[in-house]
Chimera marker file (.cmm) of the C-alpha trace (Angstrom):
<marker_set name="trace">
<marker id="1" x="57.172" y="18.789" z="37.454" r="1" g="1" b="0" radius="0.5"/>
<marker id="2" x="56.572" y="18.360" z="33.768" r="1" g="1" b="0" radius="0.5"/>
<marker id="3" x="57.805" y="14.602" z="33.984" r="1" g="1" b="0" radius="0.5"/>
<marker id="4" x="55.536" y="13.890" z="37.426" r="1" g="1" b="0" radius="0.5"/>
<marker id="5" x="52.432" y="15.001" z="35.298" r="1" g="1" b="0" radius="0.5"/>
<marker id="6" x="53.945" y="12.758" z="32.754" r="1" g="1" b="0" radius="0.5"/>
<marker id="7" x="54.243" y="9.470" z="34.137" r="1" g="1" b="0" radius="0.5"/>
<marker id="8" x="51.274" y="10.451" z="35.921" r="1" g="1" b="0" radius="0.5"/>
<marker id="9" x="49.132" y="10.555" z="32.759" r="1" g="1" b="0" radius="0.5"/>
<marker id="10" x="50.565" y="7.092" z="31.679" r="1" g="1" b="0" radius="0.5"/>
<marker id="11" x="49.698" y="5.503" z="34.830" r="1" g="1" b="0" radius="0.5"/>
<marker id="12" x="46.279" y="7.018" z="33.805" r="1" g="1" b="0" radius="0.5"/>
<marker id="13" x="46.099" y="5.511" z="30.898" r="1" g="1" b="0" radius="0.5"/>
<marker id="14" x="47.656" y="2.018" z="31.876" r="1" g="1" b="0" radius="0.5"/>
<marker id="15" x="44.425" y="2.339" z="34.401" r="1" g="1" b="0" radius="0.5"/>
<marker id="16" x="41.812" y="3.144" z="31.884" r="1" g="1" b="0" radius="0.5"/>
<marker id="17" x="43.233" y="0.050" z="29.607" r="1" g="1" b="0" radius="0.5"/>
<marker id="18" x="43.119" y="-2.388" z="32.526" r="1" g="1" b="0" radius="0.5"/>
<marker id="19" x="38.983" y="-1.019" z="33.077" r="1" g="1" b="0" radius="0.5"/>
<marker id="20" x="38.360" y="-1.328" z="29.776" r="1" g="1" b="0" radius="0.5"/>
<marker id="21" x="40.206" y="-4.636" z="29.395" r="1" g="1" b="0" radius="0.5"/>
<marker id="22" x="41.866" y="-3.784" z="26.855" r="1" g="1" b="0" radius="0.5"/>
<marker id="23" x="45.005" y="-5.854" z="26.100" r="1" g="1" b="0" radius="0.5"/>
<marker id="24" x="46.535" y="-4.289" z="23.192" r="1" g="1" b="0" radius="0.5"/>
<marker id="25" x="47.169" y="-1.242" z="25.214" r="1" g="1" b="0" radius="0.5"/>
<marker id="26" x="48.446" y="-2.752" z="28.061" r="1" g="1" b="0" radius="0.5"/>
<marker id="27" x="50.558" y="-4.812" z="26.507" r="1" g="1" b="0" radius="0.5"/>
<marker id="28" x="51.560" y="-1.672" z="25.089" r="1" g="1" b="0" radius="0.5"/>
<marker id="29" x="52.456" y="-0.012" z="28.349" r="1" g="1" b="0" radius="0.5"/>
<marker id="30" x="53.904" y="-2.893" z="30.198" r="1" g="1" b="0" radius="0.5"/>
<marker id="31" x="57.706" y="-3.489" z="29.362" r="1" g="1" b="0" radius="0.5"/>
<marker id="32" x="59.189" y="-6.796" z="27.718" r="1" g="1" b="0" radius="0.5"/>
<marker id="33" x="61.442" y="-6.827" z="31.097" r="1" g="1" b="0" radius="0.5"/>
<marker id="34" x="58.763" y="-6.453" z="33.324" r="1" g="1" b="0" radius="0.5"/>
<marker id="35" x="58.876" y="-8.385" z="36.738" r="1" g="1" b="0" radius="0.5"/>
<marker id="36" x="56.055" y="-9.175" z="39.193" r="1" g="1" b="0" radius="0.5"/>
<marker id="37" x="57.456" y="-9.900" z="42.717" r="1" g="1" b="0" radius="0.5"/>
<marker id="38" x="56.027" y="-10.772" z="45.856" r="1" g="1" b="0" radius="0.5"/>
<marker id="39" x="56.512" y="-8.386" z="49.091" r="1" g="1" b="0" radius="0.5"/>
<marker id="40" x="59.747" y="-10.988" z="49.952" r="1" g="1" b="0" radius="0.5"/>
<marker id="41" x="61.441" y="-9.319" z="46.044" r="1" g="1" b="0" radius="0.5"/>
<marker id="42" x="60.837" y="-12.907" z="44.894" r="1" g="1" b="0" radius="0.5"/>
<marker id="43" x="60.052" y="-12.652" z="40.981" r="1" g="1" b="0" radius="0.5"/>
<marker id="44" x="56.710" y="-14.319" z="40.431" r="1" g="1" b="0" radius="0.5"/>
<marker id="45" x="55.404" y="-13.877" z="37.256" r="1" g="1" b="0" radius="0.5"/>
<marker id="46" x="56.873" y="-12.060" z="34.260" r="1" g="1" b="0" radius="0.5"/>
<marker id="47" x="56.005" y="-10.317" z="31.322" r="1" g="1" b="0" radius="0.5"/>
<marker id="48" x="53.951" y="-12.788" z="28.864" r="1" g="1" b="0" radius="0.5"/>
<marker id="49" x="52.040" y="-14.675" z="31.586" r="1" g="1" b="0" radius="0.5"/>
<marker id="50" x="50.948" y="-11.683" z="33.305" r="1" g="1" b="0" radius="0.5"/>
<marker id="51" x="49.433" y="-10.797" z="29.909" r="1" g="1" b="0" radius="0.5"/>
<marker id="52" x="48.387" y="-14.111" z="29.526" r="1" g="1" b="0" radius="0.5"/>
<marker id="53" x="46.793" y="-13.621" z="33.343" r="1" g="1" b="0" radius="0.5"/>
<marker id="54" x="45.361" y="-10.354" z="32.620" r="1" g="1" b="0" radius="0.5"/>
<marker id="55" x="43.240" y="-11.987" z="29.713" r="1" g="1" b="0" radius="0.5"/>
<marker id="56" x="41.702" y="-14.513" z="32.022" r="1" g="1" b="0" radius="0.5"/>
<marker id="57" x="40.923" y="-12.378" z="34.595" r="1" g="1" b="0" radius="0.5"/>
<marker id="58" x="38.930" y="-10.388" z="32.254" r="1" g="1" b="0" radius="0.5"/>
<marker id="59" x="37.280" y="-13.437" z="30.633" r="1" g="1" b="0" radius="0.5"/>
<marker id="60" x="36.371" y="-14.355" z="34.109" r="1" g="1" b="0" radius="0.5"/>
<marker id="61" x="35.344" y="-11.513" z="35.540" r="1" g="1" b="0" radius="0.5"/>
<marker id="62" x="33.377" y="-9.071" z="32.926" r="1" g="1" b="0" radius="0.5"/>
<marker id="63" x="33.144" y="-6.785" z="35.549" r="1" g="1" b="0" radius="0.5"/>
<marker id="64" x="36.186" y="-6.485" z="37.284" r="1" g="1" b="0" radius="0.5"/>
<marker id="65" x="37.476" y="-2.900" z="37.727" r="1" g="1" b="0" radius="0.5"/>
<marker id="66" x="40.070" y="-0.535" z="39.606" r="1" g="1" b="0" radius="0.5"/>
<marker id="67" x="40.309" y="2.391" z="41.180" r="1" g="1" b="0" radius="0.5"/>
<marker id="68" x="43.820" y="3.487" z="41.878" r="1" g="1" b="0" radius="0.5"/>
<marker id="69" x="46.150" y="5.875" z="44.246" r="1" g="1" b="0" radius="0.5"/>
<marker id="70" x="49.286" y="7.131" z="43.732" r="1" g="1" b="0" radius="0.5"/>
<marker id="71" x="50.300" y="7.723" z="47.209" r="1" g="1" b="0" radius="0.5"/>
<marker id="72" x="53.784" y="8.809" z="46.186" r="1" g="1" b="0" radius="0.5"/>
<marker id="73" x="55.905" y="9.474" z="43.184" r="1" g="1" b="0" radius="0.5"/>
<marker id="74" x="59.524" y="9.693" z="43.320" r="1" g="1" b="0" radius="0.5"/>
<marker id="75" x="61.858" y="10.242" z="40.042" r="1" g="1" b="0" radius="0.5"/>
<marker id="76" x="65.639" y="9.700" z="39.107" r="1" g="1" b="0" radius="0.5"/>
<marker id="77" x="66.296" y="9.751" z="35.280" r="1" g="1" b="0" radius="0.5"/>
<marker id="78" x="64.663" y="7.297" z="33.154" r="1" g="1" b="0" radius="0.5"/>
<marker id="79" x="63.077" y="5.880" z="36.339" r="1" g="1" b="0" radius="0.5"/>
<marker id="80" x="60.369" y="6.282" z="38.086" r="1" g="1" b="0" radius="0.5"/>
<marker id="81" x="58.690" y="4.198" z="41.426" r="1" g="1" b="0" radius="0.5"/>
<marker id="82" x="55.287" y="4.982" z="42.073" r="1" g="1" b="0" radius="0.5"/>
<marker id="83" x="53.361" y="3.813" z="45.690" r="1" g="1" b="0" radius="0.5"/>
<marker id="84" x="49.908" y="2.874" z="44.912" r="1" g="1" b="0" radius="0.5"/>
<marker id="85" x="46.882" y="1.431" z="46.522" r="1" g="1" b="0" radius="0.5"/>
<marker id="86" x="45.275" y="-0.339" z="43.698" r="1" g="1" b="0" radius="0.5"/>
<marker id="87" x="41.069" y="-1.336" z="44.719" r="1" g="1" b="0" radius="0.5"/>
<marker id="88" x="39.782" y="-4.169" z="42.797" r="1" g="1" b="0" radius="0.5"/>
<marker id="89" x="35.979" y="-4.583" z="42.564" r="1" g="1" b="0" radius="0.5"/>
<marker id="90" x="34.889" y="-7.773" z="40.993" r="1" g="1" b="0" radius="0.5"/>
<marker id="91" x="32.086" y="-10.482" z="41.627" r="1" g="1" b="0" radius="0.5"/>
<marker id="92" x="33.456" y="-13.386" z="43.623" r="1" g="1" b="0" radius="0.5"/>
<marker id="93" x="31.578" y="-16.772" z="44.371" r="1" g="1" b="0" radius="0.5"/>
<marker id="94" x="27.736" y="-17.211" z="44.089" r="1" g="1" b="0" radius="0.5"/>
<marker id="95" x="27.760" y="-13.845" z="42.529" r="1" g="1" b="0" radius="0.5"/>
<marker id="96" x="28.745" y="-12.203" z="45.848" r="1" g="1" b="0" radius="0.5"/>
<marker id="97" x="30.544" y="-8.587" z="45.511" r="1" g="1" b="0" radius="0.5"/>
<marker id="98" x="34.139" y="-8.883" z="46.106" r="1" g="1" b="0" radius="0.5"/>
<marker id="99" x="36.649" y="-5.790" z="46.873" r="1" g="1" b="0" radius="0.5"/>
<marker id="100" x="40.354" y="-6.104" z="47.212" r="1" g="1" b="0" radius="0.5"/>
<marker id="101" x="42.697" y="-3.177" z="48.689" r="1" g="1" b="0" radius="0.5"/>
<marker id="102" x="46.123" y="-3.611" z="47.954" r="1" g="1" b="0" radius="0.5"/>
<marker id="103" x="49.489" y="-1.426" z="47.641" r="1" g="1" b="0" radius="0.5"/>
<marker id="104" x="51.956" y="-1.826" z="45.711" r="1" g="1" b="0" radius="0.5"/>
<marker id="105" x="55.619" y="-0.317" z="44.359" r="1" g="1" b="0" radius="0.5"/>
<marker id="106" x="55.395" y="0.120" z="40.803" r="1" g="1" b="0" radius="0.5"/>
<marker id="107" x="58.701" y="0.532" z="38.624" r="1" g="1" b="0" radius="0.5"/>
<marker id="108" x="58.284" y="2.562" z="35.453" r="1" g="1" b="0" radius="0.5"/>
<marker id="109" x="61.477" y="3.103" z="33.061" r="1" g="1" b="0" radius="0.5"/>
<marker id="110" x="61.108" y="5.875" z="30.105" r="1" g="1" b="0" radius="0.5"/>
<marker id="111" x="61.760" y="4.065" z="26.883" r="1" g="1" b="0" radius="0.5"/>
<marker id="112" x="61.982" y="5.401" z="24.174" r="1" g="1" b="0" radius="0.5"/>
<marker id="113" x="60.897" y="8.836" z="24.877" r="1" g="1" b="0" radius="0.5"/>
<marker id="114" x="57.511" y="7.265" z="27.244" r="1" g="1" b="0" radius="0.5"/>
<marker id="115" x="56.977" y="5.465" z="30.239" r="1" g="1" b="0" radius="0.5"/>
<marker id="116" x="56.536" y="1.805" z="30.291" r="1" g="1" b="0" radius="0.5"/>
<marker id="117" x="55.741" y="-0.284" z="33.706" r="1" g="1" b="0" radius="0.5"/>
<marker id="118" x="58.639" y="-2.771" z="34.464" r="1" g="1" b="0" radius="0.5"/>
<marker id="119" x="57.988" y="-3.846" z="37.654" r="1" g="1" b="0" radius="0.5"/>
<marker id="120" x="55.595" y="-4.173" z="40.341" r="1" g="1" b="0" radius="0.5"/>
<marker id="121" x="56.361" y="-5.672" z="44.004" r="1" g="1" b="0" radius="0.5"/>
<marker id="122" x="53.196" y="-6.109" z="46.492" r="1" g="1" b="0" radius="0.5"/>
<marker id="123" x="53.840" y="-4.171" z="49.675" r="1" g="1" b="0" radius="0.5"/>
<marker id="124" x="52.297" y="-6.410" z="52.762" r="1" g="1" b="0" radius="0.5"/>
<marker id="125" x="51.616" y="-3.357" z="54.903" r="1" g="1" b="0" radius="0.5"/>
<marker id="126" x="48.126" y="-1.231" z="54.396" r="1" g="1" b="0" radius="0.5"/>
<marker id="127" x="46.378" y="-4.677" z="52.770" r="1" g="1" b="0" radius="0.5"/>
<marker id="128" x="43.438" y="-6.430" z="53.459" r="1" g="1" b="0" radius="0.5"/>
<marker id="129" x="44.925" y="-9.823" z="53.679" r="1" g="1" b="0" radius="0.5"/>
<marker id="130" x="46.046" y="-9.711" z="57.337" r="1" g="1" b="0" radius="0.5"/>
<marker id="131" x="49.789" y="-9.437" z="55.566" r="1" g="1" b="0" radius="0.5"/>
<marker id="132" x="49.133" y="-12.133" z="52.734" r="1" g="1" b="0" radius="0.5"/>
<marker id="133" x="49.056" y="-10.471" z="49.246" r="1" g="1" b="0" radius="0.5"/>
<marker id="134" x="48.172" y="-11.869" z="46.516" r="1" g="1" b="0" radius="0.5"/>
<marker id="135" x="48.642" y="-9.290" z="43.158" r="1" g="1" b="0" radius="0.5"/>
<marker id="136" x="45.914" y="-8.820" z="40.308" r="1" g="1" b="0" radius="0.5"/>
<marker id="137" x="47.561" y="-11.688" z="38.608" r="1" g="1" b="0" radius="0.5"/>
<marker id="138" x="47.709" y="-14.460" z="40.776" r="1" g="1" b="0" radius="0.5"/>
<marker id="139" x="43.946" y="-14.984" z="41.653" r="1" g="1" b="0" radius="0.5"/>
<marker id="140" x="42.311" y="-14.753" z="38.606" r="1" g="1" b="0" radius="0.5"/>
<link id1="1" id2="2" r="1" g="1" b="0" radius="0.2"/>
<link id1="2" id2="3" r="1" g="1" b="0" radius="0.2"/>
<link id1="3" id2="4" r="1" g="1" b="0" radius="0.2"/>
<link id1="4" id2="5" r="1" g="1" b="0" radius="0.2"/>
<link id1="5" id2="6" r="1" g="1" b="0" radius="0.2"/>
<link id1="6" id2="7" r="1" g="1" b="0" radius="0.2"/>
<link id1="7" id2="8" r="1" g="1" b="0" radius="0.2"/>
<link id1="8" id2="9" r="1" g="1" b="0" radius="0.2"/>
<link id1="9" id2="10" r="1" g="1" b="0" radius="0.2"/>
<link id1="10" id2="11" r="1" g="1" b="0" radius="0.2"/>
<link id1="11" id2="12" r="1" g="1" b="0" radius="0.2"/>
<link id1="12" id2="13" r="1" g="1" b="0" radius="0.2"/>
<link id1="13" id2="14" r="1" g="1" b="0" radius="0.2"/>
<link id1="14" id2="15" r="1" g="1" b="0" radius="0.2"/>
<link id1="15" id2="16" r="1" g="1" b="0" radius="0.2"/>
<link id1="16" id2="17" r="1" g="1" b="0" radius="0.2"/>
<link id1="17" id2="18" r="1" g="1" b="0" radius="0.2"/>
<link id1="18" id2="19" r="1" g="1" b="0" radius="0.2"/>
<link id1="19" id2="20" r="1" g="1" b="0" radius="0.2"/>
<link id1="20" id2="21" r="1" g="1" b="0" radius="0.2"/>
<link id1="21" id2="22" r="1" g="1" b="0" radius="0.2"/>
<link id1="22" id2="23" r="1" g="1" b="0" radius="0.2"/>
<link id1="23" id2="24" r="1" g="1" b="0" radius="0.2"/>
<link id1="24" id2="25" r="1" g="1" b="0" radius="0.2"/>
<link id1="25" id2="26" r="1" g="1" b="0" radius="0.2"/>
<link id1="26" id2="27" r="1" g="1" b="0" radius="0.2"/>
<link id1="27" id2="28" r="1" g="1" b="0" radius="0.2"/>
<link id1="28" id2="29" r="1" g="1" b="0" radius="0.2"/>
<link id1="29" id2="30" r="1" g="1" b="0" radius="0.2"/>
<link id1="30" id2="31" r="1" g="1" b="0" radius="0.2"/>
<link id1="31" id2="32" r="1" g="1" b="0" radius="0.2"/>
<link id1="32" id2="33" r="1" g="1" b="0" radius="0.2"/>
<link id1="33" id2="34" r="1" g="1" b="0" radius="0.2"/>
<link id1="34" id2="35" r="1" g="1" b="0" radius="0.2"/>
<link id1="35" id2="36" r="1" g="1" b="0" radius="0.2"/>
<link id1="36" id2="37" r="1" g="1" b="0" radius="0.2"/>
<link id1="37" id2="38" r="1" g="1" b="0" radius="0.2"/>
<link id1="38" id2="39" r="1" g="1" b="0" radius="0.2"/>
<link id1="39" id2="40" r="1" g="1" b="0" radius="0.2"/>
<link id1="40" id2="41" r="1" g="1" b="0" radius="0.2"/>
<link id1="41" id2="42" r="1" g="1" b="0" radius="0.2"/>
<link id1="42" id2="43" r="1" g="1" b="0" radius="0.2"/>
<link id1="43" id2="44" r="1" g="1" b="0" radius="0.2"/>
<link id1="44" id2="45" r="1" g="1" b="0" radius="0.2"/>
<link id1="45" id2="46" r="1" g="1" b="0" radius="0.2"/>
<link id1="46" id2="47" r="1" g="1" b="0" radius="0.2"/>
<link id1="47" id2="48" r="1" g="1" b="0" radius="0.2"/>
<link id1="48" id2="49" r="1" g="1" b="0" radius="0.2"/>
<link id1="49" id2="50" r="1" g="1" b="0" radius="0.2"/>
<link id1="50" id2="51" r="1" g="1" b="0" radius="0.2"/>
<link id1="51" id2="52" r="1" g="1" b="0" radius="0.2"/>
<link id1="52" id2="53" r="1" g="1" b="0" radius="0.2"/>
<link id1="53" id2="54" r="1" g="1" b="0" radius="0.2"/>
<link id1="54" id2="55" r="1" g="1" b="0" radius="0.2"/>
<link id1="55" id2="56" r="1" g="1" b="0" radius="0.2"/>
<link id1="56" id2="57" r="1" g="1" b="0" radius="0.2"/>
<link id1="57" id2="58" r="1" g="1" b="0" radius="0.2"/>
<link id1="58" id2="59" r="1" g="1" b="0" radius="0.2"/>
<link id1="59" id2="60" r="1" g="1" b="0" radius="0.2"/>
<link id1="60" id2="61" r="1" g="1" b="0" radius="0.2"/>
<link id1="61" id2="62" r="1" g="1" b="0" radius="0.2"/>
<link id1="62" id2="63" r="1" g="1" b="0" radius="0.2"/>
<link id1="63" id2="64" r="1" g="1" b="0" radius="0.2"/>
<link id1="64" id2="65" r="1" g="1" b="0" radius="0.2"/>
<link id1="65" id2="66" r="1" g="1" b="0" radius="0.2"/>
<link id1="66" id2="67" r="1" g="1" b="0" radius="0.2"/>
<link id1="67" id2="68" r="1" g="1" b="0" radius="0.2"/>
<link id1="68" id2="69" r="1" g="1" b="0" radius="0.2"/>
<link id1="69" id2="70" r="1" g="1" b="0" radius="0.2"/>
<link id1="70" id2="71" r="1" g="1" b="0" radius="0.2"/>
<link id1="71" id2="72" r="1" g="1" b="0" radius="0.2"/>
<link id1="72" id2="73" r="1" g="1" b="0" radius="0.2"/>
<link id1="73" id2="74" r="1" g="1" b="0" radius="0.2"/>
<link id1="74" id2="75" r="1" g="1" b="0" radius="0.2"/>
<link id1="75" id2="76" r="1" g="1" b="0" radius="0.2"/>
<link id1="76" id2="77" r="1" g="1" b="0" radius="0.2"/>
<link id1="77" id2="78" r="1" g="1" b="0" radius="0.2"/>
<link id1="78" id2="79" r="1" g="1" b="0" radius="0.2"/>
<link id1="79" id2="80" r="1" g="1" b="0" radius="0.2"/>
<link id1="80" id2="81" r="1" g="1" b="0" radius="0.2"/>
<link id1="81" id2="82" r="1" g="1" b="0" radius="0.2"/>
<link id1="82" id2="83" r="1" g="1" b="0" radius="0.2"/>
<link id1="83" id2="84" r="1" g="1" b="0" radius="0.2"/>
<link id1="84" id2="85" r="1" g="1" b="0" radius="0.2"/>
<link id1="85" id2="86" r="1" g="1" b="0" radius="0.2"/>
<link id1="86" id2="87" r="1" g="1" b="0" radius="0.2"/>
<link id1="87" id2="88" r="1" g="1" b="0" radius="0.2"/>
<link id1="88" id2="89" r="1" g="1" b="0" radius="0.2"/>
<link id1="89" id2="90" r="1" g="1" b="0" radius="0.2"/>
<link id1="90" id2="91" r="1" g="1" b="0" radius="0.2"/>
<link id1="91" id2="92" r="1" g="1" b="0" radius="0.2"/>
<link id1="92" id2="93" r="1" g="1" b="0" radius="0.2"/>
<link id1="93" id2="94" r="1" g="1" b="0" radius="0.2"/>
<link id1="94" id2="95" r="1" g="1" b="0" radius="0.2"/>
<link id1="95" id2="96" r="1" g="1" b="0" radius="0.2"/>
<link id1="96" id2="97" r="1" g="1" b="0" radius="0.2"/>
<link id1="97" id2="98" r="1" g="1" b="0" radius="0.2"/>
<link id1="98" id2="99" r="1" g="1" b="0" radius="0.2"/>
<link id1="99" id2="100" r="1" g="1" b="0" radius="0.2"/>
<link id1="100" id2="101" r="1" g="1" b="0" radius="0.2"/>
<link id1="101" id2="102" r="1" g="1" b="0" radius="0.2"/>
<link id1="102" id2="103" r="1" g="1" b="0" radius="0.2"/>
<link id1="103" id2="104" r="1" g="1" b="0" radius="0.2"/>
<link id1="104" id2="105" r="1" g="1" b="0" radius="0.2"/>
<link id1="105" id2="106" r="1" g="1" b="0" radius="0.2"/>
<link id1="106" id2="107" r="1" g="1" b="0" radius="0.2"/>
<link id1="107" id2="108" r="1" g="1" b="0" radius="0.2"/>
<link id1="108" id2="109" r="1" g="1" b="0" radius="0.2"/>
<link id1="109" id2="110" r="1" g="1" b="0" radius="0.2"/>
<link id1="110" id2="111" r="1" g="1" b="0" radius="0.2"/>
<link id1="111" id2="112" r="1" g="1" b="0" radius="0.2"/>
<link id1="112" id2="113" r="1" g="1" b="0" radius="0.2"/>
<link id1="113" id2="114" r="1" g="1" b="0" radius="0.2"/>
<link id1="114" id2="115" r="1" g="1" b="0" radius="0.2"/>
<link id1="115" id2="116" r="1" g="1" b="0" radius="0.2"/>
<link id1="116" id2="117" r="1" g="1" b="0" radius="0.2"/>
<link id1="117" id2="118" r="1" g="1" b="0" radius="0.2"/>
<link id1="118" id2="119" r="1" g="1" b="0" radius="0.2"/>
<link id1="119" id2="120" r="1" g="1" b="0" radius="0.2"/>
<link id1="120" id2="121" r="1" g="1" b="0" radius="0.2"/>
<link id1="121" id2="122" r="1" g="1" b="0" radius="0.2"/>
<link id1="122" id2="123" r="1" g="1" b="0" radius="0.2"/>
<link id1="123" id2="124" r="1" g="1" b="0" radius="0.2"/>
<link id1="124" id2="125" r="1" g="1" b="0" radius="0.2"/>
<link id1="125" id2="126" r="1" g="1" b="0" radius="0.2"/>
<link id1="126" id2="127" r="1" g="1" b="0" radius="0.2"/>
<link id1="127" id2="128" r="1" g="1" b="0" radius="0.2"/>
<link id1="128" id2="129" r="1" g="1" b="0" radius="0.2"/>
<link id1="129" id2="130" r="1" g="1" b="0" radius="0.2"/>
<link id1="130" id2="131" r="1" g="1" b="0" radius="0.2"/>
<link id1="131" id2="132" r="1" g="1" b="0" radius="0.2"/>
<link id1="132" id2="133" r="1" g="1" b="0" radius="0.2"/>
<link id1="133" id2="134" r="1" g="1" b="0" radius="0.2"/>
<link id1="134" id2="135" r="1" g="1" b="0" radius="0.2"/>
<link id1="135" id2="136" r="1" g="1" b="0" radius="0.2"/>
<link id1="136" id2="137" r="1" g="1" b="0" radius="0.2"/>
<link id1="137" id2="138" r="1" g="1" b="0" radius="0.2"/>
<link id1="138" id2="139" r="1" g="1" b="0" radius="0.2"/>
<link id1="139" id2="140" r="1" g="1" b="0" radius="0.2"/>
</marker_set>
């Protein structure tokens, strides 16, 4: 129970960090390894661009926030996966109110003594792209 609250907490704070856009901290609490995949496993984007993808987004979109669901939690070890349904509010074209539901399968390995994200694979089920998911990262 003690490590659920745990990696609970980080995921927490990984949330605040990506609402208050702040890089340092996310950096921070996503791995070196880490691995963005599509819901086929395919490896997308990795570690330094999704930084570098994260920093845009936030240039472009000011506003853009999440609100986040950890629909389950399941721990073995050092590892951690995490089902979430990740809502992303931002302002799309002609200033028009966007919202994005997505889940997701988030990997988190305990490094040295915390949790760091290492992966994250888009689940194509319970979207609101009729299937066709497209993460944070790659429409920003």
């Amino acid at each position: 129970m003690e490590l659920e609250l745990e990696i609970r907490r980080q995921r927490e704070v990984l949330l605040n960090a990506v609402n208050a856009h702040d890089l340092d901290t996310i950096r921070a609490l996503v791995d070196p390894s880490y691995e963005g995949k599509n819901e086929a496993g395919t490896v997308v984007i990795k570690h330094d661009k999704a930084i570098d993808y994260a920093a845009g987004l936030f240039r472009k979109h000011p506003e853009y926030r999440e609100v986040l669901e950890i629909e389950d939690l399941q721990i073995a070890g050092n590892i951690a996966r995490l089902t979430t349904r990740r809502i992303e509010r931002y302002t799309g074209i002609f200033g028009m109110a966007r919202t994005r539901d997505a889940r997701q399968v988030e990997t988190w390995l305990q490094r040295e003594g915390r949790w760091v994200l290492a992966e994250e694979r888009v689940l194509n089920e319970g979207t609101d792209g009729g299937g066709v998911v497209v993460p944070w990262w790659m429409w920003c």
